[in-house]
C-alpha positions in Angstrom: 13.1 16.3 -25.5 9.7 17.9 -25.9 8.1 20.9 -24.2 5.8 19.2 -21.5 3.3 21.2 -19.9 3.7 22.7 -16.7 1.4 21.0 -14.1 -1.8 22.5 -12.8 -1.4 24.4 -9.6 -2.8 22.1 -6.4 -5.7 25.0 -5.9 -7.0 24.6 -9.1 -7.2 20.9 -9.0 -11.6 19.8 -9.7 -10.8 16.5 -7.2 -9.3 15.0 -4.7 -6.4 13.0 -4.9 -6.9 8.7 -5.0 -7.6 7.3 -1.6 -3.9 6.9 0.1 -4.5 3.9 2.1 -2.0 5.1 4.5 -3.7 4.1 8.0 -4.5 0.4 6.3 -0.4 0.5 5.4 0.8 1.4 8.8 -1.9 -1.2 10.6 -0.6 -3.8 8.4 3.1 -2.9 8.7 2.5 -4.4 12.3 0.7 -7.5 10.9 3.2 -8.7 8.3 5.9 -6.8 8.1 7.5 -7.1 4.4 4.4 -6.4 2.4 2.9 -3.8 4.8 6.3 -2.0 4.3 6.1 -2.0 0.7 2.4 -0.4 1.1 3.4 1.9 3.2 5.9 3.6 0.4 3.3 3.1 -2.1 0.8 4.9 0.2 3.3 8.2 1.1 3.5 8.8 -2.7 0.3 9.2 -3.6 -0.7 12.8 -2.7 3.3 13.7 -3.9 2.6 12.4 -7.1 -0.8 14.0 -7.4 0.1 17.5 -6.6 3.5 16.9 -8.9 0.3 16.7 -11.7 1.4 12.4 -12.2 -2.1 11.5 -11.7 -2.5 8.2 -12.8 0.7 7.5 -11.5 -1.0 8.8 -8.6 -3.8 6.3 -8.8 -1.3 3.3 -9.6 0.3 3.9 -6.6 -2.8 4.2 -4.6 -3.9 1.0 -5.6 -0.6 -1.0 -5.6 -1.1 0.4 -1.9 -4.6 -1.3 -1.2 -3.4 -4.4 -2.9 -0.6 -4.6 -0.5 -2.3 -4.1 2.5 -4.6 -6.3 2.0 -1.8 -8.8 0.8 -0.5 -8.4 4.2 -3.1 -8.9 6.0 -4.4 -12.4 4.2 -0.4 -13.3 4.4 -0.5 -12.5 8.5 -3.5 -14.6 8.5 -2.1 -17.5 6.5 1.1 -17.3 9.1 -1.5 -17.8 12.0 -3.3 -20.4 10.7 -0.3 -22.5 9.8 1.0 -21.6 13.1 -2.0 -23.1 15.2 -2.3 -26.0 12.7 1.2 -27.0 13.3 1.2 -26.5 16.8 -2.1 -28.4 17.2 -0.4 -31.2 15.0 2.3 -31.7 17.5 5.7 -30.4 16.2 7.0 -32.6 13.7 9.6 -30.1 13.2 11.5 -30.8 16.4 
C-alpha cells in the first residue's frame, strides 16, 4: 500500500466546499420521496468528504445531489400530472 499524503488541514483550505444542495434535498424529500431520500445522503456527504481532503469526491457527490433533487421534483410533477389526467379521464382503473 503506498504512503498517501496526509490531507490539508480544513483552515488552510483556498475554497469553499461544492454547493451541498441540502435545503433543495430535504424540500424534495417531501415531494417525491425515493429520489429526494437518495439526495439527501448525497447532500450530508459533501462537506465530510471535503474536509476528509476527497474533493472531487466531494464535488461528485454534490452534484449526484442536484441531479437528484431535481429528479424528484420533475418525478413529483410527472405523478401530478398523470394524476389529474387520469382523474379528468374518468377512472378506467376501477
Amino acid at each position: 500500500m503506498a504512503n498517501r499524503p496526509s490531507p490539508p488541514h480544513p483552515s488552510t483550505r483556498r475554497s469553499a466546499p461544492p454547493p451541498s444542495h441540502l435545503t433543495w434535498a430535504v424540500l424534495t424529500t417531501v415531494c417525491f420521496l425515493p429520489l429526494g431520500v437518495l439526495a439527501l445522503r448525497h447532500a450530508t456527504q459533501v462537506e465530510r468528504l471535503w474536509y476528509a481532503g476527497r474533493d472531487d469526491d466531494a464535488r461528485r457527490s454534490s452534484r449526484s445531489a442536484r441531479d437528484l433533487a431535481l429528479a424528484a421534483v420533475v418525478g413529483a410533477v410527472l405523478v401530478v400530472l398523470v394524476t389529474v389526467s387520469v382523474t379528468a379521464a374518468g377512472t378506467p382503473f376501477a
